[in-house]
Steps between C-alpha positions, in 0.01 A plus 500: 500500500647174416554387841104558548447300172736234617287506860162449289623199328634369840139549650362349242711176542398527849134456491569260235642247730255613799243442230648133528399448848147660497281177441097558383253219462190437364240187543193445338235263581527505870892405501464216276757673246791735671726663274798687647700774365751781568447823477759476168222276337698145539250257586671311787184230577225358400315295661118293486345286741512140395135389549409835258728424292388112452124613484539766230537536136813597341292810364360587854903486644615654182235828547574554883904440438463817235259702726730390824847642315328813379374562806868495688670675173286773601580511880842470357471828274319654780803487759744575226328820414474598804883441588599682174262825580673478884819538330428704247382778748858434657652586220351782353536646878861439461561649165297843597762477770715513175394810404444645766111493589433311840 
């Protein structure tokens, strides 16, 4: 039972560090803000296009930056959900395999 434990908490360092490679982006306003993220929720880049960024107001950049993260923290929660259910399922197949039920 252990050793299954021990496997879980393996698994789950796993798709921690593929977590780490899975990138998600957002933009908003055509591309003129691009915020990038992994799948952990580390935002990696963010960038705005220069002529946008001299033409707006520090509330206008301020409002899309905010909408722009949220929007690739979700993305980011998305993929990590979904990773943790895949695994999950793995699991729980491998501990009915525990006690017996295939």
């Amino acid at each position: 039972m252990f050793d299954k434990l021990f496997e879980a908490q393996q698994k789950a360092e796993e798709i921690k560090k593929r977590l780490d490679t899975i990138s998600v982006s957002s933009e908003v306003e055509g591309g003129k803000i691009k915020v990038i993220s992994t799948a952990n929720k580390r935002i990696t880049n963010i960038s705005i296009d220069p002529d946008f960024l001299s033409s707006a107001d520090a509330e206008e950049v301020e409002e899309l930056l905010v909408t722009a993260i949220n929007k690739t923290l979700e993305q980011a929660e998305s993929v990590s959900q979904t990773e943790m259910q895949a695994a999950t399922r793995d699991m729980m197949g491998g501990l009915g395999n525990m006690f017996g039920n295939k």
